[in-house]
Every structure is written in structure tokens, then in C-alpha cells.
C-alpha atoms as one frame of an Amber mdcrd trajectory, in Angstrom:
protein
   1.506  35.524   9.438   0.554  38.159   6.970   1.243  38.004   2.945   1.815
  40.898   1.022   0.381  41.509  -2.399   0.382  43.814  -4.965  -3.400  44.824
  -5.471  -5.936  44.646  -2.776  -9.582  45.058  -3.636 -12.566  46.821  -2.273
 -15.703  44.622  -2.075 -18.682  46.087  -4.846 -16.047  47.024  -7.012 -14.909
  45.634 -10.220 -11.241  43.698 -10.172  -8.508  43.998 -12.941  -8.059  40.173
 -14.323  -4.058  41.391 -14.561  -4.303  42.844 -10.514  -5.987  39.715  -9.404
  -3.181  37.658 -11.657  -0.033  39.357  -9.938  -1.770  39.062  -6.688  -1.745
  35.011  -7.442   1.668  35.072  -8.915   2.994  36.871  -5.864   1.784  34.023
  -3.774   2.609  31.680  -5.547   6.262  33.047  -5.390   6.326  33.450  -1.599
   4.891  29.622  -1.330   7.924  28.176  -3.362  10.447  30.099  -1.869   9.650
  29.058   1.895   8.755  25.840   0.631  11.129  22.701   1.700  11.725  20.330
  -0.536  10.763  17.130   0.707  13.271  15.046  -0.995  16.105  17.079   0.351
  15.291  16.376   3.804  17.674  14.425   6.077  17.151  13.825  10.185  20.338
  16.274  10.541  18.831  18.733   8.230  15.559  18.858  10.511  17.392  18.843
  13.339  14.974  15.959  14.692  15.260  15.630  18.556  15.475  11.309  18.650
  16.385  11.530  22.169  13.617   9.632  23.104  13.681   6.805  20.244  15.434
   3.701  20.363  18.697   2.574  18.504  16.305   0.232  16.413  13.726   2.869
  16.319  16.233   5.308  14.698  17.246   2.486  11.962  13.793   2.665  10.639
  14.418   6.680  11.047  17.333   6.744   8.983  18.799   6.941   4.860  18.083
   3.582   4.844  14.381   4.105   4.290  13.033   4.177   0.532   9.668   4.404
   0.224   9.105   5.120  -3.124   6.739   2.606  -4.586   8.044   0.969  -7.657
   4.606  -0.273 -10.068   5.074  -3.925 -10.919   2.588  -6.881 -12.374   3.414
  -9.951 -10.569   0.765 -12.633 -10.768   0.903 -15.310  -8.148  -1.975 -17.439
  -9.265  -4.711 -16.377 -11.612  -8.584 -18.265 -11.995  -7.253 -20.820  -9.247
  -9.583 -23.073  -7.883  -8.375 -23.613  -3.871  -9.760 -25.796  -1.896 -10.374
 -25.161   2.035  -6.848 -26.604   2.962  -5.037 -24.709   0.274  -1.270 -23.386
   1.131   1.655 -22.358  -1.345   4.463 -20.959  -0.689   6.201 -18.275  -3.642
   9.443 -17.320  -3.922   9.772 -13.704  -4.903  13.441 -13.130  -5.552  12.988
 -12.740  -9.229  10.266 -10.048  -8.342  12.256  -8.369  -5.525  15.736  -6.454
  -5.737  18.023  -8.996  -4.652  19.642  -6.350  -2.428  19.391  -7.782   1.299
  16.982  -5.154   2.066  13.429  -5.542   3.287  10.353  -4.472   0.989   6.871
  -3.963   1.434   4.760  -5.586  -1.397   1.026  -4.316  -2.346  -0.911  -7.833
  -2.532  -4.036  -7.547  -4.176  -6.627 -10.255  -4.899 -10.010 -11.408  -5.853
 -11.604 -14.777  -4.092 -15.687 -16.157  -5.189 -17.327 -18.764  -2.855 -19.007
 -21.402  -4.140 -22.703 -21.355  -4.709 -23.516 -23.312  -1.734 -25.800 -21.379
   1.232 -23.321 -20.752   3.833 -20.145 -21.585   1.858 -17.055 -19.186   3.645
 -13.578 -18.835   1.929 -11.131 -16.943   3.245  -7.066 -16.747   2.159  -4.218
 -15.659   4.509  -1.202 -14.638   4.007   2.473 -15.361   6.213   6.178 -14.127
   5.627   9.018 -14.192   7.931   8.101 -10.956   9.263   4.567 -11.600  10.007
   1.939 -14.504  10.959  -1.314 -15.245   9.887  -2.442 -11.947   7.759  -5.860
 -11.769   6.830  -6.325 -10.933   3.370  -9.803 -11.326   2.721 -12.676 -13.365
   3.282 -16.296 -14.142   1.243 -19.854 -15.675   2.473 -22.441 -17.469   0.396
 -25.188 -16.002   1.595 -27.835 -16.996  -0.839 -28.024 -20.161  -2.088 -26.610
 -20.052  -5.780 -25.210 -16.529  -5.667 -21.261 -16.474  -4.820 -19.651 -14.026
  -2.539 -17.308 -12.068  -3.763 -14.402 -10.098  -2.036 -11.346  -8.306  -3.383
  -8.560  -6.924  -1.218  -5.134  -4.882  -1.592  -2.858  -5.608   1.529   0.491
  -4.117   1.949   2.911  -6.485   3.756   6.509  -6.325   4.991   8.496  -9.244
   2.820  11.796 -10.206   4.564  15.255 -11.002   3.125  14.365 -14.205   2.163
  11.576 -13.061  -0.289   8.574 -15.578   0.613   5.203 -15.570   1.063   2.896
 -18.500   2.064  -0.634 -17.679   1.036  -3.380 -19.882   2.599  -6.641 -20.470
   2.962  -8.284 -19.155   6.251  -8.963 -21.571   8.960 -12.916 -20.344   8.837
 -12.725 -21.974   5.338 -15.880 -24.579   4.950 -15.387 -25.152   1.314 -13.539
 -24.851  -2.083 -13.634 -21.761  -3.663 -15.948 -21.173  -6.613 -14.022 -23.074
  -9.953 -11.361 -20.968 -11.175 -11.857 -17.799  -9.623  -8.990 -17.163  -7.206
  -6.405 -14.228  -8.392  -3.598 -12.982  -6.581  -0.999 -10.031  -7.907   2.010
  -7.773  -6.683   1.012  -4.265  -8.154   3.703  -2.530  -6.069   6.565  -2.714
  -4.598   8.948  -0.255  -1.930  12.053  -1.044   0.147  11.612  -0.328   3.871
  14.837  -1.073   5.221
């Protein structure tokens, strides 16, 4: 594919600042008018050959996706001290559209081990639409010096907006006194 512009230039010789301008302007042109506006895309518009996708497949394919992430601030549990058989469950309905739709949520957290040599804590995370998510995990792995770990996980949160958070079964003690955090930063329906 070849572009036109206005001014071409011969190498050793000095360029006009308003040639090498309209050369950039004329570019700039041609790339917004053959560009396609992403928004205004629809599988009919593309003309999408689904042929080979499922009728569950093409749900996930259709209007019905969002995907726009929404910025939110919901704390679960802030400087919480869990021990090694810790489990709570959270109702997110007043954090979540209550649309019947299913959303992703951007988890982030911050976990500290205990000073103990060897100490591991680790925290998990289930919904109805998946089992046993890893979040993140920390070592003590000098005596008196905590691990630390942070994480951001995105996970799918069905219609009946809960999450169990746990701690991992590779636990072998309490976290470090007050120093478990947990958050929603973001949200997106999916479906």
C-alpha cells in the first residue's frame, strides 16, 4: 500500500517545517478516514464467519458483552489478621449491578507472614463460576523478616454475587497481625 503526500524530500537537503507539517497532516487524514471505529462494530457489521463456533460460543460473541471496566473502591477486609483456617464468604450485590448479568471483578490484595522461619500464608478465592483460585501466596524465609505478596486477580462473579475468600491449604500459620487487605478496584459485565 502506498500513501501519497504532498512534499517529498531529497536526503542532504534542508526540509520546510510547513512541507514536513502537511506531509503529517495528510496522513493523519488518510489514517482517520480508513479508520473503523471500534465502538461501532457489531458481528454483522464485520461480517464474522461463526460457522465454526458454538451456540454458547456465539453468546459470549454477541451485544451482550460489555467490557468496559467501571473503577470502583470496594474493601472486603482491611489490616485483617487470618489465621491458617480462615474462610468468609461476601456478598457483593450492593457492589454489583443488580442486573442478572455476570461481571468480572479486579481483586486486588496484600497478605504479610508472620515472622516465624518457614511461616507460608496463602488466600484463595471461590465463586459459583470457579473453584479454588489462587490469589497469592508469601514465605518467611528469614527468621523475623515477613514475606510479603500483593496480587490483582480478575475473576468471573456469577448472578448470585459471592465470593468465598480463603486461606490456602499450604497455610502453616496466621498471617502477620493486622496485615491482610483485600479490594474490588474494578468492575465489567461479561455476559
Amino acid at each position: 500500500m502506498t500513501s501519497s503526500v504532498p512534499y517529498s524530500f531529497v536526503p542532504g537537503t534542508k526540509a520546510k517545517a510547513e512541507e514536513v507539517n502537511a506531509n503529517f497532516i495528510a496522513l493523519l487524514d488518510k489514517i482517520e478516514n480508513s479508520n473503523i471505529k471500534i465502538d461501532d462494530l457489531t458481528l454483522s457489521k464485520m461480517k464474522t464467519d461463526l460457522s465454526n463456533i458454538n451456540d454458547s460460543g456465539k453468546k459470549y460473541l454477541s451485544d451482550e458483552m460489555d467490557g468496559k471496566w467501571t473503577s470502583t473502591e470496594v474493601t472486603l477486609f482491611e489490616k485483617l489478621t487470618p489465621s491458617e483456617k480462615y474462610t468468609q464468604t461476601f456478598d457483593l450485590s450492593e457492589a454489583l449491578p443488580n442486573d442478572g448479568k455476570i461481571y468480572e471483578i479486579l481483586l486486588t490484595g496484600m497478605i504479610r507472614t508472620n515472622l516465624a522461619m518457614n511461616s507460608i500464608f496463602g488466600m484463595c478465592a471461590t465463586t459459583s463460576l470457579c473453584t479454588s483460585t489462587h490469589l497469592c501466596r508469601a514465605v518467611t524465609r528469614v527468621n523475623g523478616v515477613s514475606g510479603v505478596t500483593s496480587c490483582g486477580v480478575i475473576l468471573p462473579i456469577g448472578t448470585d454475587r459471592k465470593i468465598t475468600i480463603f486461606s490456602g491449604g499450604e497455610s502453616t500459620a496466621p498471617a502477620a497481625p493486622n496485615s491482610c487487605t483485600f479490594k474490588i478496584s474494578a468492575y465489567r459485565r461479561v455476559k
